[in-house]
C-alpha positions in Angstrom: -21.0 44.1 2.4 -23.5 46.5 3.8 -24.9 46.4 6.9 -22.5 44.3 8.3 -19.5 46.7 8.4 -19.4 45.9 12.2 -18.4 41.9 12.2 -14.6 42.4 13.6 -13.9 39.6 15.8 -13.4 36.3 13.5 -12.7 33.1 15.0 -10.9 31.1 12.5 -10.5 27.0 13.1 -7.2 24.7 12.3 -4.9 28.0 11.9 -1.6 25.7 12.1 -1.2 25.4 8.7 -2.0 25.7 5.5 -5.1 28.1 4.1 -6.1 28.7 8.6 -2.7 29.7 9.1 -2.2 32.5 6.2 -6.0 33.5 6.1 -5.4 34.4 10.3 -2.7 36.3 9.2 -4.1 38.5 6.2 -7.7 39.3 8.5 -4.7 40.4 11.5 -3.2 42.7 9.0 -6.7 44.1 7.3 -7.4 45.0 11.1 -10.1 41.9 12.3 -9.5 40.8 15.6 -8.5 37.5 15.2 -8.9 34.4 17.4 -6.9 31.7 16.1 -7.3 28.2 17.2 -5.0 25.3 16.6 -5.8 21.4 17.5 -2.9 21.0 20.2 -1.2 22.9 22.9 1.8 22.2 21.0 1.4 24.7 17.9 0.3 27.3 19.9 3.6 28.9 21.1 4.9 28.5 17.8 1.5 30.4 15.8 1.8 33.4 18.7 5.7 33.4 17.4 4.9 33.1 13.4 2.5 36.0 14.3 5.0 38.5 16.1 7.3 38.0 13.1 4.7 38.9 10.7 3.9 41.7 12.8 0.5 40.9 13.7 -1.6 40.1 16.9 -3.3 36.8 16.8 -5.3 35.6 20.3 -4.2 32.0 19.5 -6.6 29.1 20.8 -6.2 25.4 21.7 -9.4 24.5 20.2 -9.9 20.4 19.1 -13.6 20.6 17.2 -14.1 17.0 18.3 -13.6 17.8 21.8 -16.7 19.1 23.6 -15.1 21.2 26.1 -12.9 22.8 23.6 -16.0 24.0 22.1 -17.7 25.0 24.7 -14.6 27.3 25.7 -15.4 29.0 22.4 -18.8 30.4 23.5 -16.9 33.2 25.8 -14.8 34.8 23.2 -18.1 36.7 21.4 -17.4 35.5 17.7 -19.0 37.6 15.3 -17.4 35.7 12.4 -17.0 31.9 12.1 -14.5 30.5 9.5 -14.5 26.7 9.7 -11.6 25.8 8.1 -10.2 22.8 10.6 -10.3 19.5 8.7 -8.5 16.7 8.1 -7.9 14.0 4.8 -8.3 10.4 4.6 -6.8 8.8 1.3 -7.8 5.3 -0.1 -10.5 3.3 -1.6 -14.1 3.6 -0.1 -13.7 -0.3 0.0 -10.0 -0.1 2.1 -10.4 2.8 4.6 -10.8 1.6 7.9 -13.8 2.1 10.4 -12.0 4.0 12.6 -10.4 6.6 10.0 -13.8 7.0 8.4 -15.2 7.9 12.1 -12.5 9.8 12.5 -13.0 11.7 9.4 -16.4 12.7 9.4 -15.8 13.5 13.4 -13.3 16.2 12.4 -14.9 17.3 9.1 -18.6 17.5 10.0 -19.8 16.3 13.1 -17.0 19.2 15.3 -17.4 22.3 13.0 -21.6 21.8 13.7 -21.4 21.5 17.1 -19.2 24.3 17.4 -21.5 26.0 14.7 -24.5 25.1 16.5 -23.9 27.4 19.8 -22.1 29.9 18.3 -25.3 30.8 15.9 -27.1 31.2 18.5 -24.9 33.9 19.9 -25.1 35.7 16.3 -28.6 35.2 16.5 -29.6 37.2 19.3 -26.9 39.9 18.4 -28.7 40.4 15.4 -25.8 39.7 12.9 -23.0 37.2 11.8 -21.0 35.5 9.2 -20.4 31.5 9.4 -17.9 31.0 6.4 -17.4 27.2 5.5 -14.3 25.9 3.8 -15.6 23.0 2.0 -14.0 21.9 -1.2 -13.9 21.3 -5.0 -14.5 17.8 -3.8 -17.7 18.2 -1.9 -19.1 19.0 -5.6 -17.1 16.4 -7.6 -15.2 13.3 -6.9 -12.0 11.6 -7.3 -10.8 8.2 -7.0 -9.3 7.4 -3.8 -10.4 10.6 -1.8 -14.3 9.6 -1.7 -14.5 9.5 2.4 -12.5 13.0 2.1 -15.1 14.1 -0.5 -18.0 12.5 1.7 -17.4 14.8 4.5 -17.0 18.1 2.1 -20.8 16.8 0.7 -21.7 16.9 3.8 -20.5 19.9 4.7 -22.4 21.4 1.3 -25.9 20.0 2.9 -25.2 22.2 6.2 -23.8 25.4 4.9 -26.9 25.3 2.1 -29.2 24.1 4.4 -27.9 26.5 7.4 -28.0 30.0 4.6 -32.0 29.3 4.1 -32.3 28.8 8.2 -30.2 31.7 9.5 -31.0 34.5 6.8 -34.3 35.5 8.6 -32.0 36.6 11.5 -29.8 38.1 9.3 -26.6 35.7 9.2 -24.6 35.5 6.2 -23.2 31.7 5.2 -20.8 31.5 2.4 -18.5 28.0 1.2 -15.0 28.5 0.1 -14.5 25.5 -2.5 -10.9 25.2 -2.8 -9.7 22.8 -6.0 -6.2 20.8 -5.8 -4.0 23.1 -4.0 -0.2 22.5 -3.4 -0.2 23.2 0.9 0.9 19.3 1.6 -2.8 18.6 2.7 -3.4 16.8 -0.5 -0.4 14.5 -0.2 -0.2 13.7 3.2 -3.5 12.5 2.6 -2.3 9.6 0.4 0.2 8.7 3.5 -2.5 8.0 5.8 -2.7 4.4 5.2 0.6 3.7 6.6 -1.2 3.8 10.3 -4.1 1.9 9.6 -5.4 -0.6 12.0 -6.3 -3.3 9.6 -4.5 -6.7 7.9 -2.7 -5.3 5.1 -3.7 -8.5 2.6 -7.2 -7.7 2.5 -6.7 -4.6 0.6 -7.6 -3.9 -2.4 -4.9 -1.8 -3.6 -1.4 -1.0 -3.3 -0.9 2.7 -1.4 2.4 2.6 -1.5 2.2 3.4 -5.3 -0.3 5.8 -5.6 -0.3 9.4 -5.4 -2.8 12.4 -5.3 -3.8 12.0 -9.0 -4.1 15.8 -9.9 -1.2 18.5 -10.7 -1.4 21.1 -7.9 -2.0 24.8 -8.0 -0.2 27.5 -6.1 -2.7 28.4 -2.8 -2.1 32.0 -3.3 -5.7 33.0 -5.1 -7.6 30.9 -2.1 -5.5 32.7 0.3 -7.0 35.7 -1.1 -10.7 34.8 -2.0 -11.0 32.9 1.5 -9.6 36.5 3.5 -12.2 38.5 1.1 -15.1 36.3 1.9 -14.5 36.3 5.6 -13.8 40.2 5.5 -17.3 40.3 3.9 -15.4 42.5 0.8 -17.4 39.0 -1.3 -21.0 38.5 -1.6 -20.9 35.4 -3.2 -22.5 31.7 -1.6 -20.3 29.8 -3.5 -16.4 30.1 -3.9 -14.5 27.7 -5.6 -10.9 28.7 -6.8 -9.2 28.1 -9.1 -11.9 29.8 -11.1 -10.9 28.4 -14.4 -11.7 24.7 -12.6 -15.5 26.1 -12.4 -16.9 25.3 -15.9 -15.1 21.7 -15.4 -16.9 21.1 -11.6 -20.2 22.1 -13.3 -19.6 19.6 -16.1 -18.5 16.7 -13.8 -21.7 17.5 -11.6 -23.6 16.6 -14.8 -21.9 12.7 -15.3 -24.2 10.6 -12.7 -27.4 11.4 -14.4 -25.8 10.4 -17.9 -23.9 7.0 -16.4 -24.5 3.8 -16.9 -23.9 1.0 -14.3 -21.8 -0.8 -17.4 -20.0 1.6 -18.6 -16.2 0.3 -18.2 -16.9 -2.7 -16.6 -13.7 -4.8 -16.5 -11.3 -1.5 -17.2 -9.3 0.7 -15.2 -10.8 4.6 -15.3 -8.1 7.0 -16.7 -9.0 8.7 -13.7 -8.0 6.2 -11.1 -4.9 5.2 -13.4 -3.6 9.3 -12.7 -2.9 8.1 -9.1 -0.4 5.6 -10.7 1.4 8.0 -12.6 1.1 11.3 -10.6 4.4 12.5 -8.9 3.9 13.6 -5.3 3.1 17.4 -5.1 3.2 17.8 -8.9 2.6 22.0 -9.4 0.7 22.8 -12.6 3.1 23.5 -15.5 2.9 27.3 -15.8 
């Protein structure tokens, strides 16, 4: 993007796995110096190894977003881009989840990325440039049974990064979202295995989680890999991302059901889209 042919040094949150982990890897190869951060001590040896067998340099991080030395660490490595991509998913029913998961949730998801967000704005700020790139989701614009804490946190997240755009653009930092729809990484499913360490009595639940599944067939990551490396390259001038594109005119559409609901519509019946979650196979792909 113009102007802003300068930004090299990206710092790039929960690169252990999954979109973090290849995105780190494509902005190494385009030439970015890239600061990769992991949760624990323990994947950093083995990201600094993945990297040398790509062939790239990564400057791998221990970097926790709940932890507030962690983030203050982060202020003395000069990021010029931000790409909050560290989260984590909580699966159940909004009635089930325990109060500790939902903390935990919304700790990792929203309150963490701020924080960090918060000083290292200010460092953009008074260099006169920057690029804070949040990786929200397809679920932070719709919902889906089962995954409403998850999709909690990404609306959430939507209210900051929108907010933050209108805020920062007088000081001439770029905010973009990457909205990623049902992606076949793992993160979906192991989401839907969280229940097994709740902290709660087992008979008060609701439902069954030990016969449900993510309720969606999944797509291959590749096209976020590649939107989420153009947007934090600044090669995308786009706000929003959401991939797969041809889920966009269907996350529009679903945006649209609340103001056309009515509190008695299916009273008494199962949705269709709760019943998916008793029929979906774990990590289904979508039939090419």
């Amino acid at each position: 993007m113009a102007g802003t042919a300068e930004l090299r040094k990206v710092l790039i949150t929960g690169a252990g796995s999954g979109f973090g982990h290849e995105v780190a890897m494509r902005l190494a190869e385009k030439g970015f110096e890239v600061i990769a951060a992991v949760e624990i001590y323990g994947q950093v040896q083995t990201l600094k190894r993945q990297a040398a067998e790509r062939g790239v340099r990564l400057q791998v991080e221990k970097l926790d977003v709940t932890h507030d030395g962690d983030r203050r660490k982060a202020l003395a490595w000069n990021v010029e881009i931000l790409v909050n991509n560290a989260g984590v998913g909580e699966g159940g029913s909004t009635v089930d989840i325990p109060a500790r998961n939902i903390r935990h949730e919304f700790e990792v998801n929203v309150v963490g990325p701020l924080l960090l967000t918060q000083g290292i704005a200010k460092q953009m700020v008074k260099r006169g440039a920057g690029r804070i790139v949040w990786v929200s989701s397809r679920e932070g614009l719709n919902v889906n049974p089962f995954t409403g804490i998850y999709s909690a946190s990404k609306h959430a997240v939507e209210a900051i990064a929108e907010t933050m755009a209108y805020e920062l653009q007088e000081f001439g930092i770029e905010v973009a979202t990457i909205n990623p729809g049902p992606f076949l990484t793992g993160f979906n499913d192991r989401m839907f295995q969280t229940w097994e360490s709740w902290e709660d009595d087992p008979s008060e639940r609701l439902f069954d989680y030990a016969e449900l599944a993510f309720p969606r067939a999944q797509f291959d990551p590749e096209p976020v890999y590649a939107t989420m490396t153009a947007v934090a390259a600044g090669e995308v001038d786009s706000y929003r991302n959401l991939e797969p594109k041809s889920m966009i005119e269907e996350t529009k559409r679903l945006q649209q059901v609340p103001w056309e609901r009515k509190v008695t519509d299916g009273l008494g019946t199962r949705p269709q889209a709760l019943q998916n979650s008793y029929e979906m196979k774990p990590e289904t792909p979508v039939a090419d």
